[in-house]
Structures are given as structure tokens and as C-alpha cells.
C-alpha positions as CSV (number, residue, x, y, z in Angstrom):
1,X,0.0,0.0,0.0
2,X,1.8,3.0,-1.0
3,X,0.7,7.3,-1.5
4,X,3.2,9.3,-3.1
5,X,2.8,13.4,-2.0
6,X,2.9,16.0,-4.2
7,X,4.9,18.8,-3.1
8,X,1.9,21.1,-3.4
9,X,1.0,19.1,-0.7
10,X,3.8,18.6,1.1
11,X,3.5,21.2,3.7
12,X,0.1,20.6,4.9
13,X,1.4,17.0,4.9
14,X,3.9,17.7,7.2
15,X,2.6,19.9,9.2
16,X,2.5,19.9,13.2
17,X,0.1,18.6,14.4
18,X,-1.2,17.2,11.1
19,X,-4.1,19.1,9.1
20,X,-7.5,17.3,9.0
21,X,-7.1,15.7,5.4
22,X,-3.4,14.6,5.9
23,X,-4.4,13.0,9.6
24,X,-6.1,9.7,7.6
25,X,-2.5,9.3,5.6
26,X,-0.6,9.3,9.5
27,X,-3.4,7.2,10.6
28,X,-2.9,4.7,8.0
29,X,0.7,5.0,7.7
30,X,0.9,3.7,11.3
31,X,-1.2,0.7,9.9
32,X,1.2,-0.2,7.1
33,X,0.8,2.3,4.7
34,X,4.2,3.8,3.0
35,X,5.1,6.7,1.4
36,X,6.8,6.4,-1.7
37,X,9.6,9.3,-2.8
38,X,12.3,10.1,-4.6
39,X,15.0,13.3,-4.1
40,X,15.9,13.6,-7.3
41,X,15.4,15.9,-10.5
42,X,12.5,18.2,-9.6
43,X,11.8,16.9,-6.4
44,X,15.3,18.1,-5.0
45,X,14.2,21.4,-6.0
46,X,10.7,21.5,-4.5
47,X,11.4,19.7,-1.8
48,X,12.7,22.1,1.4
49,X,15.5,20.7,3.4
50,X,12.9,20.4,6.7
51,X,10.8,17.9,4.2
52,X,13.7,15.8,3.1
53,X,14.5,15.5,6.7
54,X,11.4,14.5,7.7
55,X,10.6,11.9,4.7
56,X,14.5,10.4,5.7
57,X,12.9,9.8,9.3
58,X,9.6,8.4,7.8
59,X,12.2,6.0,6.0
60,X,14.1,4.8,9.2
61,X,10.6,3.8,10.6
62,X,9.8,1.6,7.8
63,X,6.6,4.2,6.5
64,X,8.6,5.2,3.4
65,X,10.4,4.1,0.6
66,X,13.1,6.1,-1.5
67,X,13.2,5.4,-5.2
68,X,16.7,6.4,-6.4
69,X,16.1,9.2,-9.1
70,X,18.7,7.1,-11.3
71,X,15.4,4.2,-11.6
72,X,13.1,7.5,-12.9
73,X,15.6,9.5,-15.3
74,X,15.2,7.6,-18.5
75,X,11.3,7.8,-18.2
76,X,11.1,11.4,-17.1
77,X,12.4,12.0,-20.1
78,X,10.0,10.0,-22.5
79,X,7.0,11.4,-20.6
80,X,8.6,14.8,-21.5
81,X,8.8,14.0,-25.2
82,X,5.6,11.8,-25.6
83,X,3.3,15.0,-25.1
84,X,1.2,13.3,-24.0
85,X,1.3,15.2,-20.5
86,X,-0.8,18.0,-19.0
87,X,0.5,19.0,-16.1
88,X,4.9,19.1,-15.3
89,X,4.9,16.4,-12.7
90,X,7.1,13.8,-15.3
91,X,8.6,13.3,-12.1
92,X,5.4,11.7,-10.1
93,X,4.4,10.2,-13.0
94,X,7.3,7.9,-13.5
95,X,7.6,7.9,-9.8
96,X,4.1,6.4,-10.0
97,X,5.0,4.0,-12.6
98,X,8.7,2.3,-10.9
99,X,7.2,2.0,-7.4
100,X,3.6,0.9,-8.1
101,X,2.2,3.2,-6.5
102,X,-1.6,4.4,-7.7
103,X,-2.8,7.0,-5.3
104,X,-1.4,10.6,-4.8
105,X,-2.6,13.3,-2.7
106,X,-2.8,16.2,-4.5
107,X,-4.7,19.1,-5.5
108,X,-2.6,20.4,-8.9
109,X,-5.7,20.1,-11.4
110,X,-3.4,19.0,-14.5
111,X,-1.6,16.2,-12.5
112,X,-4.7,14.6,-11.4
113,X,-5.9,14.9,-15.3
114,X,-2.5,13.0,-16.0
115,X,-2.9,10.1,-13.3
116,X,-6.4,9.5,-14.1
117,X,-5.1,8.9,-17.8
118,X,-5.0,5.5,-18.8
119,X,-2.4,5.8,-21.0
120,X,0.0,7.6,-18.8
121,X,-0.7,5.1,-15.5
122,X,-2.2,2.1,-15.8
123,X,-2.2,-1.8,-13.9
124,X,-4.1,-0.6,-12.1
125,X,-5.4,2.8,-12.3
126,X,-4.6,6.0,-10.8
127,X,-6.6,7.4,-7.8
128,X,-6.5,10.6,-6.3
129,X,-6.4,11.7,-2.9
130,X,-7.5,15.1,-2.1
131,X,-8.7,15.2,1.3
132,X,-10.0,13.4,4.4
133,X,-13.7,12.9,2.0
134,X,-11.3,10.3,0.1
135,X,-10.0,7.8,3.1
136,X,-11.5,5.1,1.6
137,X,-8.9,4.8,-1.0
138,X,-6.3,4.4,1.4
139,X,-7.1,1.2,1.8
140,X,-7.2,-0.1,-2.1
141,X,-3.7,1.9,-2.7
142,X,-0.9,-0.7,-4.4
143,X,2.3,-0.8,-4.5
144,X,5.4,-3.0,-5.6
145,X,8.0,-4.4,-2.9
């Protein structure tokens, strides 16, 4: 069972105590839930330092999982050229696509369009997580090893 964070959410993800719709992720990444991330390309630069630290510690506790940005370079960069994208998230996309993961809490309008697209995630579909409304979907999120 895996999420991956946008960094338009990442703040109210981390915040202290947690904000109503990013309580259900802590809840459920107590009950096995993981976290998937990467520090590379565009994440390095979106990501501030406190966030990094805080996703590193998430990792030593088993409730995340850093995907080297070396695994996503080659398909950031045929997302890029393919066109096929809306939004400028190549990064979650092929984030999405190494790790498993199908859920994402975000609320950037043109990445949800892209991981609802069949042809951009697929086996199984993308889902979107934008608030505490959509727990539910914790529970059906996937993920590889």
C-alpha cells in the first residue's frame, strides 16, 4: 500500500500537528501504509530541506520508501517527449510508474488529469487523494515491494 505526495502538498502534509485531510494518511501509515519518494530531479528542487528530513525519518521507521532518481531519469524523459502530459509532474508520473504506487494526494488540477489517464498510469489505475472525504482509497492503494 503506497501514496506518493505531491509537493503542493507537502507542507500541509507535514505539518504539526497534522491538518484534517493529511491526519487519515498518518493514521494509516501507522497501519502499514508507505510513502513512496524520490530526491531527485524536480523533487530536490521542490522539496525544502525540513521535508527531506522528515521523509529520511519516515524512511528509518519503515513508513517510506526512496526510489533512487537514477530508476526515474530515463522515463522522465519519454514522458517529456511523448506529449502526451498536461501537467509538469514527469517526475510523479514515472515515480508512479517504478514504485507501483496508484494514489497521490494532490490538488494540482493537471496532474490529477495525467494520473487518471489511462495511457499515462495504468495496472491498475490512478486514484486521487485530495482530502479526508477520500479515506476510503487508502485502503485499495498498491504498490510493488
Amino acid at each position: 500500500m503506497c501514496i506518493i505526495v505531491d509537493t503542493d502538498r507537502i507542507d500541509v502534509f507535514l505539518a504539526d500537528p497534522p491538518n484534517v485531510d493529511a491526519l487519515p494518511i498518518h493514521r494509516w501509515l501507522g497501519r502499514g501504509g508507505l510513502i513512496v519518494y524520490s530526491t531527485g530531479s524536480k523533487f530536490s528542487s521542490e522539496l525544502k530541506k525540513r521535508a527531506r528530513e522528515r521523509l529520511r525519518t519516515l524512511a528509518q521507521a519503515g513508513r517510506a520508501r526512496l526510489v533512487p532518481a537514477e530508476e526515474l531519469e530515463k522515463d522522465e524523459r519519454a514522458l517529456k517527449k511523448g506529449g502526451e502530459m498536461k501537467s509538469n509532474d514527469p517526475h510523479i508520473l514515472a515515480l508512479a510508474r517504478a514504485s507501483g504506487a496508484r494514489l497521490v494526494y494532490t490538488g494540482d488540477g493537471k496532474l490529477i488529469a495525467d494520473f487518471k489517464n489511462k495511457r499515462l498510469i495504468d495496472g491498475p489505475r490512478g486514484k486521487i487523494y485530495t482530502g479526508a472525504s477520500n479515506v476510503r482509497l487508502l485502503n485499495r492503494s498498491v504498490c510493488r515491494g
